[in-house]
Each structure stands twice: as C-alpha cells, then as structure tokens.
N, CA, C and O atoms as a GROMACS GRO file, in nm:
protein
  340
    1UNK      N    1   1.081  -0.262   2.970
    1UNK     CA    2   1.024  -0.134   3.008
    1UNK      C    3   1.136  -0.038   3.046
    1UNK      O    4   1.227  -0.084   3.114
    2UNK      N    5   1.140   0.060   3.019
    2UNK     CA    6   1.213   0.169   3.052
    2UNK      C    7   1.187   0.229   3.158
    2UNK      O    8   1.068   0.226   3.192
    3UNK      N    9   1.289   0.306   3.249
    3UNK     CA   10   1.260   0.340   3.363
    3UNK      C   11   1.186   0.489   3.371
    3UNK      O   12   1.240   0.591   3.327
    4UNK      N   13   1.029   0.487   3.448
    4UNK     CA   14   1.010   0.621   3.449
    4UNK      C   15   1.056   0.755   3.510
    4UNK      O   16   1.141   0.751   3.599
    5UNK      N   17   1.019   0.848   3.478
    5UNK     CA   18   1.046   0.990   3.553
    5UNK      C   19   1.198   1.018   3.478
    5UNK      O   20   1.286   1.066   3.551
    6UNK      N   21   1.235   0.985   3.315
    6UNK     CA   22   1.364   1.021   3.265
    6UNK      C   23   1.360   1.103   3.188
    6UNK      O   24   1.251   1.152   3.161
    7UNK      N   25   1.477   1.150   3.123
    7UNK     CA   26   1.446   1.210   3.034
    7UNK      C   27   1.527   1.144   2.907
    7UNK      O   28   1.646   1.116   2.912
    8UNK      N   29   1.450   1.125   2.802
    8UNK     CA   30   1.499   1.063   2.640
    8UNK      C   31   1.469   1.126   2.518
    8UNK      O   32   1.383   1.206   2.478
    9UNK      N   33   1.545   1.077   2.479
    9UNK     CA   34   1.553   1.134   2.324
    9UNK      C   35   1.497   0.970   2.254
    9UNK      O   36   1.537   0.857   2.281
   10UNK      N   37   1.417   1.004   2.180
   10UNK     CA   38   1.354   0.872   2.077
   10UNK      C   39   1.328   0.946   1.954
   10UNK      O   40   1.262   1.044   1.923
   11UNK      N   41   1.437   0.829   1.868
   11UNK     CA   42   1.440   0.824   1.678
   11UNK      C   43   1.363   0.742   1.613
   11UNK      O   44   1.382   0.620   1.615
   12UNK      N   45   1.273   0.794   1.552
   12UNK     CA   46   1.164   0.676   1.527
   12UNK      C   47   1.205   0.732   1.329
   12UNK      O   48   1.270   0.827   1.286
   13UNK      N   49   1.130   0.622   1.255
   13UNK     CA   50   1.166   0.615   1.114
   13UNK      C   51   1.159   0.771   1.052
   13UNK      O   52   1.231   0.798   0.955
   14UNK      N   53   1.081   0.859   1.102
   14UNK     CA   54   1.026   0.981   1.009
   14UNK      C   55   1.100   1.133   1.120
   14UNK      O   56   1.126   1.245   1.078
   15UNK      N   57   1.118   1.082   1.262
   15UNK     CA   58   1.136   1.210   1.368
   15UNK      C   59   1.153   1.129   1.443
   15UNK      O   60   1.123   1.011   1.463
   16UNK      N   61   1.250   1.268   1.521
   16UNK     CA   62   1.319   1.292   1.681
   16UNK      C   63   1.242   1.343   1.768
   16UNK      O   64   1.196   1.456   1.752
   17UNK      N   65   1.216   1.271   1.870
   17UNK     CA   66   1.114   1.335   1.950
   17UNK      C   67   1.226   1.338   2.123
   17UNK      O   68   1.327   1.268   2.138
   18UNK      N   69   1.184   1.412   2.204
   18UNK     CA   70   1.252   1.432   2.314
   18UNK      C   71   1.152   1.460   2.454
   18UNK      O   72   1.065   1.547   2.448
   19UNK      N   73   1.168   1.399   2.547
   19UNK     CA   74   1.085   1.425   2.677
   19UNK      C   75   1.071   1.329   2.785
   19UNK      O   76   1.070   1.206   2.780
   20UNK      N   77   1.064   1.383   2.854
   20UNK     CA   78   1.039   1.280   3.044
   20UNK      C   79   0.912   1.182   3.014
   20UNK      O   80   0.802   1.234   2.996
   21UNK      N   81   0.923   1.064   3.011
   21UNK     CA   82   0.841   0.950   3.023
   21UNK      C   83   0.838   0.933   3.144
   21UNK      O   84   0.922   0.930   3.234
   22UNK      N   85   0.593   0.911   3.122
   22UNK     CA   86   0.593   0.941   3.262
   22UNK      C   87   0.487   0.808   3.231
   22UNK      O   88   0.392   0.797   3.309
   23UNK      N   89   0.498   0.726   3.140
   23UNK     CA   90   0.392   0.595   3.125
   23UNK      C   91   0.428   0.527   3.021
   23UNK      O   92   0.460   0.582   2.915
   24UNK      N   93   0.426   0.380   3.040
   24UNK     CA   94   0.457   0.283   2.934
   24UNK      C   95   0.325   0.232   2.905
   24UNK      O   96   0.260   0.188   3.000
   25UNK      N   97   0.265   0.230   2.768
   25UNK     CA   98   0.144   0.152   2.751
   25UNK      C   99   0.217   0.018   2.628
   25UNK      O  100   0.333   0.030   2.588
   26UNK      N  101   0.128  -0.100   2.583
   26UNK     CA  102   0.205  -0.182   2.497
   26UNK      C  103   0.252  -0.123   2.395
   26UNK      O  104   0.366  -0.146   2.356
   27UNK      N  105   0.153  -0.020   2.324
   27UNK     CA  106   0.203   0.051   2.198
   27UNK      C  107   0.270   0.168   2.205
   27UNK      O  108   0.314   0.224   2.104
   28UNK      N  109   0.285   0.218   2.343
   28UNK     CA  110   0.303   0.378   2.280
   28UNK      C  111   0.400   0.408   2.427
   28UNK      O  112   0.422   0.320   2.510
   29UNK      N  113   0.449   0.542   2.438
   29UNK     CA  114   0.521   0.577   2.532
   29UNK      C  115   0.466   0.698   2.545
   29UNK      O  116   0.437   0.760   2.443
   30UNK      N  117   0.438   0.762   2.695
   30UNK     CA  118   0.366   0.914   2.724
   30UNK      C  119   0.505   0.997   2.748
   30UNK      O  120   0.609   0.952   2.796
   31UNK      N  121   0.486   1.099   2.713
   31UNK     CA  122   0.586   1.221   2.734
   31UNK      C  123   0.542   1.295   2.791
   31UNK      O  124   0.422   1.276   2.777
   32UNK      N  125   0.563   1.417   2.886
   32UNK     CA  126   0.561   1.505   2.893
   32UNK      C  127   0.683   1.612   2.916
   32UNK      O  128   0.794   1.574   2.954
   33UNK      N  129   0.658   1.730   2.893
   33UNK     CA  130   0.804   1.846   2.837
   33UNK      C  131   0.838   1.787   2.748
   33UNK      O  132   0.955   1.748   2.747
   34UNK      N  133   0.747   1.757   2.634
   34UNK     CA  134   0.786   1.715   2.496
   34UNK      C  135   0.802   1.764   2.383
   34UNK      O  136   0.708   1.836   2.350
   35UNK      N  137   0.898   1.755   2.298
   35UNK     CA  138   0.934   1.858   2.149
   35UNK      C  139   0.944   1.761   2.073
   35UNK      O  140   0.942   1.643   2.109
   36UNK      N  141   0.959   1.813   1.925
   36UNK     CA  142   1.003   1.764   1.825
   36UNK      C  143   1.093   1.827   1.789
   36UNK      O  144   1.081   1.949   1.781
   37UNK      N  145   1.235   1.752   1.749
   37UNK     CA  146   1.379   1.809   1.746
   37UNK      C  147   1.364   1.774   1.596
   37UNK      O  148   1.347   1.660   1.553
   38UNK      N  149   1.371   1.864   1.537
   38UNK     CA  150   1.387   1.891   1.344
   38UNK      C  151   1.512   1.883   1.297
   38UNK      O  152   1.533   1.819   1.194
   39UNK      N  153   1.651   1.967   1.388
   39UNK     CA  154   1.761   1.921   1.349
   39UNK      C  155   1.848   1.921   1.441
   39UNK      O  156   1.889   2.025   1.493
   40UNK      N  157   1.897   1.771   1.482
   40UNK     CA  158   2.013   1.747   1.573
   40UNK      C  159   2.176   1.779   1.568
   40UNK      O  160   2.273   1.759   1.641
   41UNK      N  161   2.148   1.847   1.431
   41UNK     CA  162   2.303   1.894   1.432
   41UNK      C  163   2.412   1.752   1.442
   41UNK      O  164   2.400   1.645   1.382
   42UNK      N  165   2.511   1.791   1.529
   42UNK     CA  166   2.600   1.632   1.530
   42UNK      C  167   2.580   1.542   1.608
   42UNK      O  168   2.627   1.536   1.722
   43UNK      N  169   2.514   1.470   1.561
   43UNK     CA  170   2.455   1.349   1.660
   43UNK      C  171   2.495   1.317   1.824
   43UNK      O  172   2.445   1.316   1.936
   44UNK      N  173   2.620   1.293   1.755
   44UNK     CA  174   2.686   1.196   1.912
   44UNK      C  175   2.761   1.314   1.990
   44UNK      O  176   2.792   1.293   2.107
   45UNK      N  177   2.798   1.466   1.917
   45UNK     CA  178   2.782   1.567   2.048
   45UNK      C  179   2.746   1.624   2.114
   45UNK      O  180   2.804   1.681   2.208
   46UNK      N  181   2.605   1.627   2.072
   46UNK     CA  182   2.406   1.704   2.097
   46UNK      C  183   2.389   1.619   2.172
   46UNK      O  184   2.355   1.672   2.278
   47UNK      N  185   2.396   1.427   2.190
   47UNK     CA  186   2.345   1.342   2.276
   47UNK      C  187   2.450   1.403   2.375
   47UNK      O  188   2.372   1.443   2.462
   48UNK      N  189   2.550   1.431   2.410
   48UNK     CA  190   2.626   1.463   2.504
   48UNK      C  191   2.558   1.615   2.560
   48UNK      O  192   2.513   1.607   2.674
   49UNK      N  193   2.548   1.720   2.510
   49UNK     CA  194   2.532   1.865   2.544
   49UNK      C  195   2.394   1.884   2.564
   49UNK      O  196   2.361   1.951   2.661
   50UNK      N  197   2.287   1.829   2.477
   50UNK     CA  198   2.156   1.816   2.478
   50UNK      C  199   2.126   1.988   2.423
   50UNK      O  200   2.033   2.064   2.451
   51UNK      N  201   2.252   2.009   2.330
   51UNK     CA  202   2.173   2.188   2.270
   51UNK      C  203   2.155   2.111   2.113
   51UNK      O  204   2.248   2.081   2.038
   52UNK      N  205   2.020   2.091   2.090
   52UNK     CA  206   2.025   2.077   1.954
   52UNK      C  207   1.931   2.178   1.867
   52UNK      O  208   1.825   2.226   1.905
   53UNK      N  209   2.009   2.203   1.713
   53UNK     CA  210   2.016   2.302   1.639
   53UNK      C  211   1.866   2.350   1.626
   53UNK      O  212   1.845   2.471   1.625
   54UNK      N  213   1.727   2.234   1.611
   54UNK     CA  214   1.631   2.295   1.600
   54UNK      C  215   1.498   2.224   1.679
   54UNK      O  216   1.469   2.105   1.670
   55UNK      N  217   1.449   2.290   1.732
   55UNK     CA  218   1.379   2.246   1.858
   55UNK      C  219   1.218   2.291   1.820
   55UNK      O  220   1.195   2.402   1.772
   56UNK      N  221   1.136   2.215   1.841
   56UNK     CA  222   1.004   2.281   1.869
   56UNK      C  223   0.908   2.200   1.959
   56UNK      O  224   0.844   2.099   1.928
   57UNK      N  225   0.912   2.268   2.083
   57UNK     CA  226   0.891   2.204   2.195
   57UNK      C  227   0.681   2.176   2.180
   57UNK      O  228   0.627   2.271   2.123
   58UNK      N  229   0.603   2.086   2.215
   58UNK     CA  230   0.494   2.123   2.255
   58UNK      C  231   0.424   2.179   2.356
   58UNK      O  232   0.473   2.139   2.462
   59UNK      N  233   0.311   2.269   2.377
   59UNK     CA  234   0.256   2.290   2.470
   59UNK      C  235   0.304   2.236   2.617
   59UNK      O  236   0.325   2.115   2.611
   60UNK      N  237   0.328   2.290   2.746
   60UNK     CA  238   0.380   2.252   2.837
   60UNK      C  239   0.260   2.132   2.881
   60UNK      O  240   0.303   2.023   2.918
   61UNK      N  241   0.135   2.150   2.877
   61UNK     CA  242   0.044   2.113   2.962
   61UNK      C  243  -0.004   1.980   2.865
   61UNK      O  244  -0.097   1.912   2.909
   62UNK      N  245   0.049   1.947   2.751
   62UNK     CA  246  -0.006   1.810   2.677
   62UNK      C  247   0.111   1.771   2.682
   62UNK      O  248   0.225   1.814   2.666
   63UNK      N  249   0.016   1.609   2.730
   63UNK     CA  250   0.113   1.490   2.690
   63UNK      C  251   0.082   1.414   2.573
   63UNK      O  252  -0.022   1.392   2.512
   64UNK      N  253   0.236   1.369   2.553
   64UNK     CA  254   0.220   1.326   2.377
   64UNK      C  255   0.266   1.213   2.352
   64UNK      O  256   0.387   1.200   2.371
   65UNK      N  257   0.178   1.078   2.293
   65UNK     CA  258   0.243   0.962   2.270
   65UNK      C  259   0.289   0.925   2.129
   65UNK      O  260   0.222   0.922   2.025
   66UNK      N  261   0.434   0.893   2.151
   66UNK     CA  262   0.497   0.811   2.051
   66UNK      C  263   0.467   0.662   2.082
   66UNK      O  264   0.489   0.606   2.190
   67UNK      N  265   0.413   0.608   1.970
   67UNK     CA  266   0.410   0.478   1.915
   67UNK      C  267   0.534   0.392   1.884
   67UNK      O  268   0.605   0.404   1.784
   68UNK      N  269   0.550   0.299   1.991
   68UNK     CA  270   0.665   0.195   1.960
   68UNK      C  271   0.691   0.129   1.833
   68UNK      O  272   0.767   0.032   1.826
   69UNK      N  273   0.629   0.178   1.735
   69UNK     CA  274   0.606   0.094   1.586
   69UNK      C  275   0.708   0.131   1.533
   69UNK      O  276   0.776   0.064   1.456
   70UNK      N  277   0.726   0.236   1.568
   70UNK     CA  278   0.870   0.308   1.414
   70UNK      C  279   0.947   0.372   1.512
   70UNK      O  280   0.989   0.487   1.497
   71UNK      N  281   0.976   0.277   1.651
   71UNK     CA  282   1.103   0.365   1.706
   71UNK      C  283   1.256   0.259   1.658
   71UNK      O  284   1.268   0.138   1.676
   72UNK      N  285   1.316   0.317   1.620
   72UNK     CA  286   1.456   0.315   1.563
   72UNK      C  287   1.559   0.285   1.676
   72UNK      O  288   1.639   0.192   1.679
   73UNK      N  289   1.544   0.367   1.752
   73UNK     CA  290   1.627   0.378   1.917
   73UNK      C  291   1.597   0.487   2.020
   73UNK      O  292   1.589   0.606   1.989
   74UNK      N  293   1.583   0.445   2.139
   74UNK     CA  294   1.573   0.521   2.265
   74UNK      C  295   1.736   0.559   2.318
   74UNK      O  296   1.825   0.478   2.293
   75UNK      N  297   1.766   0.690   2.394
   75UNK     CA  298   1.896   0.685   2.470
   75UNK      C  299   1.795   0.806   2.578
   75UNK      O  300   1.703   0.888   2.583
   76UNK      N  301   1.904   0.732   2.651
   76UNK     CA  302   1.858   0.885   2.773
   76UNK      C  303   1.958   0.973   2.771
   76UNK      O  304   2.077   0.946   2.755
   77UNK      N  305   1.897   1.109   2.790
   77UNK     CA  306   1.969   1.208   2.768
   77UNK      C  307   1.932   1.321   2.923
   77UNK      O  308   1.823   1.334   2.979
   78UNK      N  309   2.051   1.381   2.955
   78UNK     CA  310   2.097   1.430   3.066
   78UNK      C  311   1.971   1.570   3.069
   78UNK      O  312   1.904   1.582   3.172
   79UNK      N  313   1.953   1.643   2.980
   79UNK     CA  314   1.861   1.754   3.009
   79UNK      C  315   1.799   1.771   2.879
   79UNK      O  316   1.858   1.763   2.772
   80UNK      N  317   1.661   1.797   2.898
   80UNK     CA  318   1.549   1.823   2.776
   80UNK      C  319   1.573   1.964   2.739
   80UNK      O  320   1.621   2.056   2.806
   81UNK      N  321   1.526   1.959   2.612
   81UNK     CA  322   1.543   2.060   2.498
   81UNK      C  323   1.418   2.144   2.520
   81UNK      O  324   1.324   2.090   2.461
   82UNK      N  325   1.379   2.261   2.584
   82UNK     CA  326   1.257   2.305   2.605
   82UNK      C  327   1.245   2.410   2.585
   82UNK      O  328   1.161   2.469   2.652
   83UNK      N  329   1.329   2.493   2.474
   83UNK     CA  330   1.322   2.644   2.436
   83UNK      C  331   1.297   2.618   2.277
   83UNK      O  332   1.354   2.519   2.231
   84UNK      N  333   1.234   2.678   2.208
   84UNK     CA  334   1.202   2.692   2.057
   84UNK      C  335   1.363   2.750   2.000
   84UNK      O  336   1.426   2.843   2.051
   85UNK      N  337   1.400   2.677   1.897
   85UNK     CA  338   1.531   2.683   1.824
   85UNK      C  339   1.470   2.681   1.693
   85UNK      O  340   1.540   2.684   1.592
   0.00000   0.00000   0.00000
C-alpha cells in the first residue's frame, strides 16, 4: 500500500495521470487534485520540477480512480500539476 495524503504521478499502459491519493481500494487508487498529463516533456526532469508540457487537470471537486490493472509505475512527486497547459 502506498502511503496516503501524497502526491504521485502514475504511468499506466495508455496515460499519465497525477494527484494526492486519498484511498487504496484492491483494484483501483482514489485521487483527488487530479489531471491527466498528455505530455511530460523530459521525463526524468518534469519528475524533478513537476512543470509538465501538457496538463489537463479534472474538476476540483471529483475524485477519480485509476485501476491498478495497467499501472506501469507509481513515483511520488514533490508538487501537483493543477493549471491547464
């Protein structure tokens, strides 16, 4: 289990998704301040800066679960992406 109240970036087979996990269920992980990051630009200096090239954040007030089925890799990342790029 991952620790709650963080903030991560998760690569699953198809998308980048980004946001504070605030619940572990068996299948899925809850987000909230959650986006979908379309383009990360350079990987391993965006995981450092957390400005990546294209951002589209969801609604502040829904939470959104990614499914552990097609995650690729989790990292935690220092500050969420929460402006439209």
């Amino acid at each position: 289990m991952l620790p709650l109240n963080k903030n991560y970036l998760f690569r699953t087979v198809t998308m980048i998704y980004s946001g504070e996990l605030i619940a572990e269920e068996d299948d899925y992980f809850i987000l909230k301040k959650a986006a979908w990051i379309a383009d990360t630009g350079i990987w391993s200096i965006n995981l450092v800066s957390c400005e990546f090239c294209e951002v589209e954040p969801y609604p502040a007030e829904k939470e959104v679960r990614v499914f552990k089925s097609g995650m690729l890799d989790i990292v935690e990342i220092e500050k969420l992406p929460l402006e439209r790029k």
